[in-house]
C-alpha positions in Angstrom: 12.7 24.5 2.7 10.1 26.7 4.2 9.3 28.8 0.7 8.3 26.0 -1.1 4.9 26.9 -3.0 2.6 23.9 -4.1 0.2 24.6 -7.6 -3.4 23.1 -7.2 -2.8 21.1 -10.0 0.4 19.7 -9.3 1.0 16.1 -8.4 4.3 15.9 -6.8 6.2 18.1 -4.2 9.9 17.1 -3.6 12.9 19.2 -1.3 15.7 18.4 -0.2 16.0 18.2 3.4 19.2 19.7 5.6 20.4 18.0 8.6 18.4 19.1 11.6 15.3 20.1 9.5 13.2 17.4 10.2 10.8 20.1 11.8 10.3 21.9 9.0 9.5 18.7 7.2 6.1 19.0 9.1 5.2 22.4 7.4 6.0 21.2 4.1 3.5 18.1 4.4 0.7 20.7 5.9 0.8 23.1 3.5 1.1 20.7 0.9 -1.9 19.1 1.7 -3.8 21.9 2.5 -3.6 23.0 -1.4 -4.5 19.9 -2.3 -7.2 19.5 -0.6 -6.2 16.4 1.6 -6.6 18.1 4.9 -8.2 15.2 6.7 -5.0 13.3 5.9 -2.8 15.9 7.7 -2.3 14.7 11.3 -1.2 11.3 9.9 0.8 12.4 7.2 2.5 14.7 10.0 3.4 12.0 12.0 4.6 9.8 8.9 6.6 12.3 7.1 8.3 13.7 10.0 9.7 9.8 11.0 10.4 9.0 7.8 12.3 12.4 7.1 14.1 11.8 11.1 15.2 8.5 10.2 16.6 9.3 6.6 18.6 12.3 9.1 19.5 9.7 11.8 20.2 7.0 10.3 21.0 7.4 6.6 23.3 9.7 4.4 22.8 12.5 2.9 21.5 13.8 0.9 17.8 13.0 1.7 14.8 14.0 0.2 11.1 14.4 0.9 8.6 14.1 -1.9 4.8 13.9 -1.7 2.7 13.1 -4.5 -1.3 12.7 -4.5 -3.0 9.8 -5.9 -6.8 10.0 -6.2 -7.7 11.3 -2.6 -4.4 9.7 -0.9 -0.8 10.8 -0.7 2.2 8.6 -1.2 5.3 10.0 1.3 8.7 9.0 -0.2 12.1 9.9 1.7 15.1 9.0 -0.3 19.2 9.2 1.3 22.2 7.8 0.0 22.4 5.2 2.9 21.9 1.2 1.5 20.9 0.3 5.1 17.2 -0.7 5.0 14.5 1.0 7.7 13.2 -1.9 10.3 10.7 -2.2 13.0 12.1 -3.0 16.2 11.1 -4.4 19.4 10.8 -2.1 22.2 13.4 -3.6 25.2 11.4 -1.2 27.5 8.3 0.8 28.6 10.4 4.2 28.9 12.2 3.9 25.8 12.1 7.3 23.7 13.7 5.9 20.2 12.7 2.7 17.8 9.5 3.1 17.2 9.4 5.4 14.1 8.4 2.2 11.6 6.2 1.3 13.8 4.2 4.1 13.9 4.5 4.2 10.1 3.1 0.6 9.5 0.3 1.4 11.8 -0.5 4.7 10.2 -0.1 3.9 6.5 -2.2 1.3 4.5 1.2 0.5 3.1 5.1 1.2 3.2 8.1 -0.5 1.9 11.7 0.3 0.9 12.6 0.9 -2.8 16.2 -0.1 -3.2 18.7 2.4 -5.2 21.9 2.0 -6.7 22.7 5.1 -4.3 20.8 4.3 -1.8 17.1 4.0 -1.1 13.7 5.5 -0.7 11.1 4.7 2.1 7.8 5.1 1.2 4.1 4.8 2.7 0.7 5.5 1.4 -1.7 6.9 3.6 -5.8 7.1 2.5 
């Protein structure tokens, strides 16, 4: 996952992503970006991606898949698996907790998310300006 080259002019970026590569996920969103000239959406995007892509590992079934695409100065973050189980926010039982609150962050990160619904699964996407 780590040799993947974005073009300037291309639109869309997808890899598949291996269990336990949710890491690397981060260094595909950077570089991505950085090419397309979106760097002041990086640190967000980061964070995003790398639940989005840890969740789809966690909690969904493989395969799963990152793709970026840019839109007009934003980037829309997609993470597809073969899981039907839809992504939720959750409510925090306590202070310490160190899990549940991937969609959270998402929704407060993005300007929008949602879940598109596949006949083999799904993908979880956000928009970030």
């Amino acid at each position: 996952m780590s040799n993947v080259v974005t073009e300037p002019d291309s639109a869309e970026v997808t890899v598949e992503v291996p269990v336990g590569a949710a890491q690397q996920a981060r260094g595909v969103i950077t570089r991505t970006l950085a090419v397309w000239g979106l760097t002041h959406l990086t640190k967000a995007a980061v964070m995003v991606g790398h639940e989005l892509v840890a969740n789809a590992l966690r909690h969904g079934m493989p395969p799963a898949a990152l793709r970026l695409r840019r839109r007009e100065g934003a980037v829309l973050i997609e993470v597809g698996d073969a899981s039907p189980a839809l992504p939720r926010i959750t409510d925090i039982d306590n202070e310490t907790s160190t899990s549940g609150r991937g969609m959270f962050i998402v929704s407060r990160l993005a300007r929008s998310w949602g879940v598109r619904p596949l006949p083999t699964g799904k993908v979880v996407w956000a928009e970030l300006v």
